[in-house]
C-alpha positions as CSV (number, residue, x, y, z in Angstrom):
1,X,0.0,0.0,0.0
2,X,1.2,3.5,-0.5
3,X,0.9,6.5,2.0
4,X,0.2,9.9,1.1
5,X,2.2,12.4,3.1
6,X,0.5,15.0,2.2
7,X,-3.2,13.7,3.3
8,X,-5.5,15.4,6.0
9,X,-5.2,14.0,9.5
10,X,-8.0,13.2,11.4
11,X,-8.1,14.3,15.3
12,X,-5.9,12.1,17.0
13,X,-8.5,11.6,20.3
14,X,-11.3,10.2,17.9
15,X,-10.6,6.8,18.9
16,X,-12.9,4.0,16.5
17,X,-16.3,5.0,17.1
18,X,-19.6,3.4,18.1
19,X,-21.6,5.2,15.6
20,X,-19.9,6.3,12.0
21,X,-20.9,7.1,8.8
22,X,-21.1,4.5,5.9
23,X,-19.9,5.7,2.6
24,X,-21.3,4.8,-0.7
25,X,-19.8,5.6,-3.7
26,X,-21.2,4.9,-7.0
27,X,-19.0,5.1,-10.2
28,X,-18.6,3.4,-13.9
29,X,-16.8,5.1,-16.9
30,X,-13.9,7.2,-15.6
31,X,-14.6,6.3,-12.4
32,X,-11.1,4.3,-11.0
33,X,-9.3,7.7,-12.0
34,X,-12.3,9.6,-9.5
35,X,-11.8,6.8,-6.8
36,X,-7.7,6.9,-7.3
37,X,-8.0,10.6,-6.6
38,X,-9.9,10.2,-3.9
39,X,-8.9,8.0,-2.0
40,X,-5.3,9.6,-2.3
41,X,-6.2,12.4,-0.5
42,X,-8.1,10.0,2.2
43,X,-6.5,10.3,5.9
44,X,-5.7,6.9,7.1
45,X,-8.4,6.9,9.9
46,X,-11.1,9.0,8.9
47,X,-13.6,7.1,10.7
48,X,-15.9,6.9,8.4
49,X,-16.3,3.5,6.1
50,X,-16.6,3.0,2.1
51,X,-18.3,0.9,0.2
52,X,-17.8,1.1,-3.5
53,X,-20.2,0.1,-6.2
54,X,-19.1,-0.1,-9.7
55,X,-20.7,-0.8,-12.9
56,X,-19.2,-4.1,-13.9
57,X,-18.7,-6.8,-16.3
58,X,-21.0,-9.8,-15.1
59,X,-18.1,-12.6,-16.6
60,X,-15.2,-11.1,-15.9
61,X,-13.3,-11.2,-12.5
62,X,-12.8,-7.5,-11.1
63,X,-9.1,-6.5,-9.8
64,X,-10.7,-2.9,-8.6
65,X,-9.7,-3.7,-5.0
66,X,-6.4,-4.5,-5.8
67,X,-5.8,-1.3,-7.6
68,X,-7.3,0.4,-5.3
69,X,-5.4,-0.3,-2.5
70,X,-2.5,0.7,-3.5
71,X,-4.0,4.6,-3.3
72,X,-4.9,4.3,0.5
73,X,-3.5,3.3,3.6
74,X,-7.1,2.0,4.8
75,X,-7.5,-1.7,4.1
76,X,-9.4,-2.4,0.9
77,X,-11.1,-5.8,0.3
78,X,-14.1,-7.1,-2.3
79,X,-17.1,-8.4,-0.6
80,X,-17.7,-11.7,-0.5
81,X,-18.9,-13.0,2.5
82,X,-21.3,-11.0,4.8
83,X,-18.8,-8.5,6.9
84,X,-19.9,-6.1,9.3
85,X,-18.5,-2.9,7.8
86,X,-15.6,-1.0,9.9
87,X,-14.8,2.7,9.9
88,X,-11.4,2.7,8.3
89,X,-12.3,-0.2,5.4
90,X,-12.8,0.3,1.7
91,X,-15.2,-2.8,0.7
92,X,-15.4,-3.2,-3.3
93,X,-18.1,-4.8,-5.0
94,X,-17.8,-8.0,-6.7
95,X,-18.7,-8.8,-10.3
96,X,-22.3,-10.0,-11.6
97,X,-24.1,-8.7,-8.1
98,X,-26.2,-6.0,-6.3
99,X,-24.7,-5.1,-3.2
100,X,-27.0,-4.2,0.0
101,X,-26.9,-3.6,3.6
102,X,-28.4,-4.9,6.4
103,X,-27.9,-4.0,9.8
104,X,-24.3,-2.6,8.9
105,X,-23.5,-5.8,7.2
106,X,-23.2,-6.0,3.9
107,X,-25.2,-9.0,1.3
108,X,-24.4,-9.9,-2.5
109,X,-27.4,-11.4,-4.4
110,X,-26.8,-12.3,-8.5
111,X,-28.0,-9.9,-11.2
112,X,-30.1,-12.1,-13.5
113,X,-31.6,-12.0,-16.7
114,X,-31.0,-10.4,-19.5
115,X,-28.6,-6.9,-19.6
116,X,-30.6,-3.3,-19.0
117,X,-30.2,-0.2,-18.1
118,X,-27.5,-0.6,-14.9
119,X,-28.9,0.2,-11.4
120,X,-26.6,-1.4,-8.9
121,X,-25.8,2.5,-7.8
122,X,-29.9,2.7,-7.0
123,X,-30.1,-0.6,-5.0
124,X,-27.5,-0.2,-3.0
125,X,-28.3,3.2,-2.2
126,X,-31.6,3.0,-1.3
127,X,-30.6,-0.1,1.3
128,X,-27.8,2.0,2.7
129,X,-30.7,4.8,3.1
130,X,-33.0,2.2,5.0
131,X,-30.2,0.9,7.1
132,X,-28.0,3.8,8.7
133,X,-30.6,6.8,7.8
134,X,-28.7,10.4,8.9
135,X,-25.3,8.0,8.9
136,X,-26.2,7.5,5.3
137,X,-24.0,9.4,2.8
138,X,-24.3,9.0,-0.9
139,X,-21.8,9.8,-3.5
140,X,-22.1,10.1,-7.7
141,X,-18.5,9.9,-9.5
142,X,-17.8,10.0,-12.7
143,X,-20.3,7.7,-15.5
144,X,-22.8,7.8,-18.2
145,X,-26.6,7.1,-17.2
146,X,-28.3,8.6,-14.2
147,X,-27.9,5.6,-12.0
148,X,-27.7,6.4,-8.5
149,X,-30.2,9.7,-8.9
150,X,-33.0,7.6,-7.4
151,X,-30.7,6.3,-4.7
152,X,-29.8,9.7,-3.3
153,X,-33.0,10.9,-3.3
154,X,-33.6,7.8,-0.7
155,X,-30.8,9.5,1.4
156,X,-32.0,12.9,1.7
157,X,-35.2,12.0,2.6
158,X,-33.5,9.6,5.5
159,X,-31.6,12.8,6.4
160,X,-28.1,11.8,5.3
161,X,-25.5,13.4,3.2
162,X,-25.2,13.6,-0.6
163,X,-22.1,14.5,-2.9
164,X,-21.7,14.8,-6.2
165,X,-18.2,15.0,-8.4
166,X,-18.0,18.2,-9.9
167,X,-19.0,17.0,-13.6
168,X,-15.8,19.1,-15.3
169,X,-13.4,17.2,-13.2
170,X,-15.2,13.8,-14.6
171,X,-13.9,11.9,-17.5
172,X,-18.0,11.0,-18.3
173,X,-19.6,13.4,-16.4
174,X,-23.3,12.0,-17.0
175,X,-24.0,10.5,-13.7
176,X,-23.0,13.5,-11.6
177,X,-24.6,15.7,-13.9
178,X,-28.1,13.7,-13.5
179,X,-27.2,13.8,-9.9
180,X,-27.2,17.4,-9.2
181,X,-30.4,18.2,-11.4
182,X,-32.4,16.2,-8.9
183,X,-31.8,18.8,-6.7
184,X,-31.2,16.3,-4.2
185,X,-26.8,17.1,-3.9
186,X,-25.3,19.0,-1.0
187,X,-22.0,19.3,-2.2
188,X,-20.6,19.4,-5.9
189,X,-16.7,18.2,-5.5
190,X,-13.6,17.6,-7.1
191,X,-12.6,14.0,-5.8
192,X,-9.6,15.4,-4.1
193,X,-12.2,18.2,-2.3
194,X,-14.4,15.0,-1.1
195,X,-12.4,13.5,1.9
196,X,-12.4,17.3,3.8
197,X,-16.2,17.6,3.4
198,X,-16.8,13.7,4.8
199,X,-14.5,14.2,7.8
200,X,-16.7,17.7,9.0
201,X,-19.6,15.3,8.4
202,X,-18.2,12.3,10.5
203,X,-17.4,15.0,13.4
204,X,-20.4,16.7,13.2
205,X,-22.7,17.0,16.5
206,X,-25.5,15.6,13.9
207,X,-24.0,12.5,14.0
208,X,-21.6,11.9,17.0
209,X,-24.8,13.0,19.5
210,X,-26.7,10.4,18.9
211,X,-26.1,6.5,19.7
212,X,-27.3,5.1,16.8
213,X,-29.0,5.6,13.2
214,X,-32.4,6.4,13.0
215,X,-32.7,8.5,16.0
216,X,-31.7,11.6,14.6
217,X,-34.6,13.6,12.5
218,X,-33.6,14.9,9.3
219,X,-33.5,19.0,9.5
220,X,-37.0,20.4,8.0
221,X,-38.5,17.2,7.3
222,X,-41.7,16.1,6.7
223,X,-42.3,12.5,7.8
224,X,-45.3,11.8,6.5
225,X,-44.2,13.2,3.3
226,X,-41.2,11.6,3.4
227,X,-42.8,8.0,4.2
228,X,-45.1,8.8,0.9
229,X,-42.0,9.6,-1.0
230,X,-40.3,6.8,-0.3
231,X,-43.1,4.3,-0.9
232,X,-43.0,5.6,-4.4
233,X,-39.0,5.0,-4.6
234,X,-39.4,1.6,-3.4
235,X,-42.1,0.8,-6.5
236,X,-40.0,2.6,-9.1
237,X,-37.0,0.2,-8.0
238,X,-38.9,-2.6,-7.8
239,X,-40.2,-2.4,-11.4
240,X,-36.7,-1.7,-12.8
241,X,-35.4,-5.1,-10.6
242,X,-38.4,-6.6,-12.2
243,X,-37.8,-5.7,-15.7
244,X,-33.8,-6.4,-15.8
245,X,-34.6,-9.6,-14.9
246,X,-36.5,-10.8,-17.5
């Protein structure tokens, strides 16, 4: 692995903590050069973890995490059991799978059927909404398409955090692009701006004041509103799950 000397530090009396937010980064074409960036400029104990979804071929095997690691001191490993995700940990996603969360653990399942419109962003977005709610933070890298737009919606309304890469800093700047005209984006980011804005969010009294996710009401929100709104999200996915796997 190599070290960047040059990286933020994060506070040296933040020991590993109980509650943390979970990270998930969408990306497809031109996104190892956003992630490489990124996670370059990644302290080694941000206290935060990252999971990393990827459009990829079904057939082939993946070496993203072995690439990857070799831009971040954090430890970097493809999914393939059911781990607990750590602060600290880069998880990748495996070939010819969705990817969702449960409880803070993370669960493959097979994409079947014929090929459609990619949406492995979406899925695992909308879980990671459900599961760590204001510990949720969603973020759109560089790709074609405008998977991942339903996704983040899912996190606002849960009260999390939502970043999208500044689309002239992206080699396909489609998916952050679709991303921000939801209107749904906090922060529009170069990947080497990301890692300062997540460790203000990891620090922030929003999060570390409360003992765990889903106790914490999202600023201004509406929750009936927001119950209706997700309803809807959950039907929209459903039908696209449906249709891919025909």
């Amino acid at each position: 692995m190599s070290r960047n000397k040059n990286k933020l530090t994060g506070p040296a009396e933040l020991a590993e903590p109980h509650r943390f937010p979970v990270v998930g980064i969408g990306a497809s074409a031109g996104g190892l050069d956003a992630l490489r960036r990124l996670l370059q400029a990644m302290p080694e104990e941000p206290n935060v973890a990252i999971v990393i979804v990827q459009h990829l071929a079904r057939d082939k095997p993946s070496l993203a995490a072995e690439l990857l690691e070799r831009y971040t001191s954090m430890k970097v490993r493809q999914v393939h059991d059911e781990p607990h995700v750590q602060p600290n940990c880069v998880y990748v996603i495996p070939p010819g799978k969705y990817l969702r969360i449960v409880d803070r653990r993370l669960r493959l399942s097979p994409i079947e059927g014929p090929r459609g419109a990619p949406i492995a962003i979406d899925y695992f977005f909308r879980a990671l909404a459900k599961d760590q709610r204001e510990c949720a933070v969603g973020i759109v890298l560089s790709g074609t398409g405008g998977d991942g737009t339903l996704g983040i919606k899912a996190i606002k309304e849960a009260g999390g955090f939502v970043i999208a890469q500044e689309p002239s800093t992206a080699e396909h700047g489609g998916m952050p692009a679709n991303a921000i005209e939801s209107g749904m984006v906090d922060q529009i980011l170069a990947p080497e701006q990301i890692p300062k804005a997540l460790i203000q969010f990891a620090q922030h009294p929003y999060i570390l004041e409360t003992t765990e996710p889903g106790l914490v009401s999202a600023p201004n929100s509406n929750p009936s509103e927001g119950e209706v709104q997700t309803d809807a999200l959950d039907a929209i996915l459903a039908l696209l799950l449906e249709r891919g796997s025909r």
